[in-house]
C-alpha positions, 0 to 999 in steps of 0.5 A: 516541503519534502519529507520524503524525496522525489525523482531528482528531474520531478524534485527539480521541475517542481523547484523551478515552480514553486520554493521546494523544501527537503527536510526528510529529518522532520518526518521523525520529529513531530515537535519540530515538525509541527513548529515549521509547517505554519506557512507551508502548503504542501508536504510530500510525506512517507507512510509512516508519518500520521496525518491528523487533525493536530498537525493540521492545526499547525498548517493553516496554509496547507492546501495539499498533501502528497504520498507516493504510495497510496493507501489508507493508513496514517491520514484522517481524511475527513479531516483534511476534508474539513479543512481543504486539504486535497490527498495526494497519492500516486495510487496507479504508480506502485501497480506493478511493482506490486504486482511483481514482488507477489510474483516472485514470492510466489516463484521463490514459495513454489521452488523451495518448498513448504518446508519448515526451514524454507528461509534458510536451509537446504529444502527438499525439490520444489515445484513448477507454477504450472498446473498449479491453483493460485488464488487471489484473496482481494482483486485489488489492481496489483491482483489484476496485473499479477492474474495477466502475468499468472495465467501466461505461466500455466497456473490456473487462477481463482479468486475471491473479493467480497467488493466485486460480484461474480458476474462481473466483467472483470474475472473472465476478461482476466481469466480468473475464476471466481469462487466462494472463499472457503471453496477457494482455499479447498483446493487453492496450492497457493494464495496471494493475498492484496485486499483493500482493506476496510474495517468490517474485514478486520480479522476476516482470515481467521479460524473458520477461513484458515480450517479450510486450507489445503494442507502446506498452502503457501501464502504471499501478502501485501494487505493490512495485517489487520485482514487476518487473526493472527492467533489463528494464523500462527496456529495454521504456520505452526500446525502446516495448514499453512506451509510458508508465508511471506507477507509484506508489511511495517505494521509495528504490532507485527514486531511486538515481543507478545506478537504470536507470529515471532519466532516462526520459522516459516514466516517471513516478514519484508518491512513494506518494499512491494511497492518500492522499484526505482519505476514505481518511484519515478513514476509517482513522483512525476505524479505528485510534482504534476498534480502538486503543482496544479493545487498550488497555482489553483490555491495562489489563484483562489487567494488572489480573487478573495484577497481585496485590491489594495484601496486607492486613496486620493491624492492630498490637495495642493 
């Protein structure tokens, strides 16, 4: 079952294959949604939609849940662990998309300016990447292709991960110089933050981090808000630590009314679209019409052999 569509040609060689169900109007519906999923197998879901122990109840015969972005939100592992459900994402699909989206924030910050009413308003002259200092808050992939299209521009890249020690192989086959976080933002023109977030970050960016800011830092993010204090961070956009952040993301508590982010001029929040190009969703929807396609004969295979023969009875006597 489809809750979120595919590629026509992937959605197609998956019908060829196997009963593929289109019903985009269930995501939204928790109630019908869980009164039809009983002999489902499969379910190609949107971000949005949780994935918990009491949907699971309400499929016993799912084997395989599919999303095209990849990403820790919204689905309990472990149970679907338990239950032998295998997690699906095209994690290598959305790289690039990603990856161009933090670019062109990063080109659209530079030319306009840490200005007040940069989104919207006549700006003074801005400025050229070149010679400039980028930094990379998370060496997550997008990081990793955006240092590669970085580096060509002239700008001179920094980086920060907690995950990755600096004398990994990976920040000099980048051309990425590692740093310490707070000796990062010193001298750091702009930052682009794309870090894998786990629950010991939680309010990582916070009051001591953002102290540290190069005055009018510009900044781009596609992480969990959950990374950074965002008292603190409406204090550092208000106060011109910060000069203009674009940050992309559809967290809910973003948008609430008691939010310390609403209402700055200076922030910019785009609902979740880095990863959506017309290339990320062909390429993950051929991922995930692949690998869904695999469990489902894998499944029908492992049925067929623990389901017993039918027994042969003999024939009456004449």
């Amino acid at each position: 079952m489809l809750l979120q569509d595919l590629a026509t040609d992937a959605r197609r060689w998956l019908a060829a294959r196997h009963q593929v169900d289109y019903e985009p109007e269930l995501a939204d519906d928790p109630a019908l949604l869980r009164s039809r999923i009983y002999k489902t197998q499969a379910l190609v879901v949107p971000p949005r939609l949780k994935i918990n122990s009491q949907l699971l109840d309400f499929a016993p015969r799912l084997v395989a849940i599919g999303r095209i972005h990849d990403g820790t939100d919204n689905v309990d592992f472990e149970a679907c662990q338990r239950r032998g459900v295998r997690v699906i994402q095209a994690s290598t699909a959305t790289v690039r998309a990603s990856a161009e989206y933090l670019l062109s924030s990063l080109l659209s910050l530079y030319r306009h300016g840490a200005h007040p009413h940069v989104f919207g308003q006549r700006a003074p002259l801005g400025r050229e990447v070149n010679d400039s200092v980028v930094a990379l808050l998370g060496m997550a992939p997008p990081a990793q292709m955006l240092a590669t299209m970085l580096v060509p521009l002239g700008a001179r890249v920094v980086g920060y991960d907690p995950a990755v020690h600096r004398s990994a192989e990976l920040w000099r086959r980048l051309g990425v110089q590692p740093m310490g976080l707070n000796e990062m933002l010193e001298i750091a023109d702009a930052v682009s933050v794309q870090m894998a977030y786990a629950t010991r970050y939680r309010g990582l960016v916070g009051e001591r981090v953002l102290a540290s800011c190069k005055p009018g830092q510009l900044w781009t993010s596609i992480a969990r808000p959950a990374l950074f204090d965002l008292e603190a961070l409406a204090a550092a956009l208000r106060s011109g630590a910060i000069g203009a952040f674009l940050m992309d993301s559809d967290d809910e508590a973003l948008a609430e009314n008691h939010s310390p982010l609403r209402g700055l001029l200076n922030l910019r929040i785009t609902p979740r679209v880095a990863p959506l190009t017309q290339e990320s969703q062909l390429r993950g929807s051929w991922y995930l019409a692949d690998r869904l396609h695999e469990t489902l004969v894998l499944a029908d295979a492992d049925h067929r052999q623990v389901t017993p023969p039918p027994i042969s009875r003999p024939a009456p006597l004449a």
